[in-house]
N, C-alpha and C positions, 0 to 999 in steps of 0.2 A: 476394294473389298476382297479381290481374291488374292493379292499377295500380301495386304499390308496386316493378317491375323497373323501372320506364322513371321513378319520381319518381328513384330511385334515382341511375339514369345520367344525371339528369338532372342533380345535383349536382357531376358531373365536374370542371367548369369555377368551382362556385363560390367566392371566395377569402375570404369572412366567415366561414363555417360552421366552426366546432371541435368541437363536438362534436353526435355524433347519437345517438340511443337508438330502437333498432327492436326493443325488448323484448315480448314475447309477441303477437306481429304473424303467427303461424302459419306464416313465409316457410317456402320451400323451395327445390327444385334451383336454379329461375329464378332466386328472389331471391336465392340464393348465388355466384352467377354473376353477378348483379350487383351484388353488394358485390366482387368479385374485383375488378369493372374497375373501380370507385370507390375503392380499395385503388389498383391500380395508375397513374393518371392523375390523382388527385387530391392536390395538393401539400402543401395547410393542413390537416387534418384531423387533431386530435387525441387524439380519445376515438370509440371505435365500441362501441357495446353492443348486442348482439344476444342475450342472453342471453334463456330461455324459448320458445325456437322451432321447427322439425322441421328441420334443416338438417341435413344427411345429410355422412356422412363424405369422401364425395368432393368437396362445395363446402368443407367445412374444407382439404380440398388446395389448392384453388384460389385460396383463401383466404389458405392459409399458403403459396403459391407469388408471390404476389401484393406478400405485404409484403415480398420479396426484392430489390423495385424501390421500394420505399417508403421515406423517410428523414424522417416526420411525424406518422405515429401514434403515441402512446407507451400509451394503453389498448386496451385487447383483449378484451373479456369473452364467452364462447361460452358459460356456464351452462346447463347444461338443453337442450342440444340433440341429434345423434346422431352426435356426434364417435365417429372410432374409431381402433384404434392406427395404421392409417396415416396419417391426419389429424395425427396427434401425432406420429409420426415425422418426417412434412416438418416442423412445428412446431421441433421438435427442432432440426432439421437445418440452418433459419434462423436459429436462436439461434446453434448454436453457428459459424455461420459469420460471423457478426456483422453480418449484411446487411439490419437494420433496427433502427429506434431503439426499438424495444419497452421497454417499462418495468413494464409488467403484465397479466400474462397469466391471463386464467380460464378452465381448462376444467373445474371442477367439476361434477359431475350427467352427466357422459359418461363410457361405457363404453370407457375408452383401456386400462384392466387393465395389464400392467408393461409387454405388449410394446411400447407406444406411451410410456409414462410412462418406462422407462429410458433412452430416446431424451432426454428433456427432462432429465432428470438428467444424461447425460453432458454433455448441455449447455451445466451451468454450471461444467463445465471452464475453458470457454476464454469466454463470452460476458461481455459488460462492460458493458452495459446491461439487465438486467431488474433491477431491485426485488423485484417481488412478483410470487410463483408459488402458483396455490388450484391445487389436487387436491384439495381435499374427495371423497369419493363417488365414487371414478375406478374402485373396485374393484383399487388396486393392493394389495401383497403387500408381505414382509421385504424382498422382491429388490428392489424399487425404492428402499426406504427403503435400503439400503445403499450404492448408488447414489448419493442425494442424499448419504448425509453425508460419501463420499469426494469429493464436486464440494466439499460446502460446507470440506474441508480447503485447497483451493486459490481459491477462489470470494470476491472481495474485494465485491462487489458487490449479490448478494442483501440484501435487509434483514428480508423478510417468506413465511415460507413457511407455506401452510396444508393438512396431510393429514387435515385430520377427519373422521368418520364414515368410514374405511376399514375398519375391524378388523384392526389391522396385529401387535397383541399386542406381549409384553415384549421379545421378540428384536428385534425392529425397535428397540428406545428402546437398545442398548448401542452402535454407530454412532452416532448421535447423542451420544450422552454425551460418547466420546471426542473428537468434534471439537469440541462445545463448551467444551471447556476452551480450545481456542486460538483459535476463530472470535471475530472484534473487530467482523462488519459485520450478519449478522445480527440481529434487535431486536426479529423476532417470528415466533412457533411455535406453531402451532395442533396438538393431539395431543387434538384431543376426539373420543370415541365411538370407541376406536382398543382396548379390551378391554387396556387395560393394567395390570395387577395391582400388586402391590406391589413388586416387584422390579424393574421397569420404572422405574417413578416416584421410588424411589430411586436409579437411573442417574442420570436424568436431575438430581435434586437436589445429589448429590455434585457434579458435574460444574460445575451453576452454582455451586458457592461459589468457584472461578475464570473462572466467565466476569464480564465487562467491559463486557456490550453488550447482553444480552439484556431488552427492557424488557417483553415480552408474555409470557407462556408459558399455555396451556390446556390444561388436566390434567383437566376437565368433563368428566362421562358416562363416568369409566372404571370398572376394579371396584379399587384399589387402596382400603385398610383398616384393617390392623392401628395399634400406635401406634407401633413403629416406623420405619413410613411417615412417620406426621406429624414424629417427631423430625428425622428427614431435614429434610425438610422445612424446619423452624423453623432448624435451623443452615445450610439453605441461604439463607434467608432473614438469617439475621444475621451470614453473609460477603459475601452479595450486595448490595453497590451500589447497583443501576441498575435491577432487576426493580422495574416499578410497580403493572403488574397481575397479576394471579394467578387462574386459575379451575382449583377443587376438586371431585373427586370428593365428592358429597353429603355421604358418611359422613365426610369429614375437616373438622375442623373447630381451628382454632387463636387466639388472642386475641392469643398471639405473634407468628404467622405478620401478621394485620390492624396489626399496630402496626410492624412493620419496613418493609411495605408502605407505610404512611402515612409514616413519615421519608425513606423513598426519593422518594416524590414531593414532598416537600419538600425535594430537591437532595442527602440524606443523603452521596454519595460526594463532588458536590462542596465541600462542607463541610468535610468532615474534609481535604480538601486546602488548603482556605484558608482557614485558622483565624483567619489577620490583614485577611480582607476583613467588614470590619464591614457594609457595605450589605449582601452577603448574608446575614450571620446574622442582623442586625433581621430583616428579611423572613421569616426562616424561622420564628425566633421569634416572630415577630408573630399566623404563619397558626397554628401552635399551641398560642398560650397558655392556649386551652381544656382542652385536652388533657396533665393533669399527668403524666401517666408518656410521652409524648413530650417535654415541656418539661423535666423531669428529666435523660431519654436528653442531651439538647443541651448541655443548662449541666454533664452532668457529665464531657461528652466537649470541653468549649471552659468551663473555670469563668471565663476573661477575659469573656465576654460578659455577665456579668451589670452588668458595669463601662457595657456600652455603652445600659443602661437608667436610670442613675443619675440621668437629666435627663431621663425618659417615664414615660408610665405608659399600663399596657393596658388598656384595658374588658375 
């Protein structure tokens, strides 16, 4: 804190630097205040991580007042520091006025609670640039989850939202559900450590056997159980596309759920749309010929492709 305000301001002027990391550096009011004006006067600056630090809510204003004049940042990461709701409100309040190029934003591990965190959800009403939004550990509630999933009804742009470790419970996950059947931009949903039972988890399941886009979902560290959970589950799994990864509460476990998984990232939706493009079904076939009850799945969903092996042969 005594040398790192003035290294800080010292970069104002520099035009190479993209990205800097002032990760658990102990900063405080000073150094907050002087990331404000290096925020505000510096033109090339791409990535700024200051995550792990004492930086107190009123330099997060300063902070968040600062990228209102900025058109260069696109990372943002405040992790662990002493963000509070009104730090997140101005946060907010820049987003949705669209008066910086932000693209992702972390304020996980600060105590922003809804009143600060609803501010960022109405947000993504109207904002057209963030991507990726962490709330992990913010201490928010239903009431923000609600929030988020009426912005992600309108919201073309999100692609990555993270609420885990909240204990946001089952009510939070029916909001969510319903706009996942429609959201197309979305692609990744962290719901770990959020005390979401069984009734939660089958929301959310039903809901992707029509989504289109969602390729992430983590369902880890909840208390959902029964086997009608997993059944969910496994038929959301084999209407769903595009979901590549999946993380389960311990006690669920499926052999079906791993095997739809695996055809999906083997291009499974685009497949079945292009059953006459041969280059990608080699390919697909090729990564799974290990694999007989996926190599089965393929040849018995396209029987022409076994035509396209007539003159190969796989190890």
């Amino acid at each position: 804190n005594t040398l790192l305000p003035a290294f800080i301001i010292s970069l104002e002027d520099n035009k190479n630097l993209r990205s800097l990391n002032l990760e658990g550096n102990q900063m405080e009011t000073e150094c907050g205040t002087a990331i404000a004006y290096l925020i505000r006067f510096n033109d090339t600056l791409k990535e700024l991580h200051l995550g792990c630090n004492l930086i107190a809510d009123n330099s997060g204003r300063e902070i968040a007042e600062a990228l209102s004049s900025n058109t260069s940042l696109k990372v943002l990461s405040l992790e662990a520091n002493f963000i509070e709701a009104n730090a997140a409100t101005m946060f907010g309040n820049m987003l949705a006025g669209n008066r910086s190029r932000l693209e992702f934003l972390n304020l996980s591990q600060n105590s922003i609670k809804d009143e600060g965190a609803v501010s960022l959800a109405l947000a993504l009403d109207t904002n057209t640039t963030l991507k990726t939004l962490v709330l992990s550990e913010t201490r928010i509630t239903k009431h923000t989850c609600d929030f988020l999933a009426s912005s992600l009804a309108t919201n073309s742009t999100l692609e990555r939202l993270n609420i885990a470790d909240n204990k946001v419970g089952d009510q939070s996950c029916f909001g969510f559900a319903e706009v996942l059947q429609t959201n197309t931009t979305l692609k990744s949903l962290n719901l770990f450590g959020n005390k979401i039972g069984n009734v939660g988890v089958m929301a959310i399941a039903r809901a992707l056997e029509r989504n289109s886009a969602m390729e992430q979902l983590n369902l880890g560290n909840n208390d959902a159980t029964d086997k009608m959970c997993c059944e969910a589950l496994v038929k959301m799994m084999k209407n769903n596309l595009t979901l590549k990864h999946l993380w389960l509460p311990s006690s669920i476990s499926s052999s079906d759920i791993t095997f739809y998984l695996k055809l999906n990232r083997v291009g499974r939706g685009q497949l079945l749309q292009e059953l006459d493009n041969e280059d990608l079904w080699f390919k697909a076939v090729t990564e799974v010929h290990n694999d007989v009850p996926s190599l089965f799945y393929l040849l018995r969903a396209n029987p022409a492709v076994s035509k396209m092996f007539e003159n190969d042969t796989l190890d």
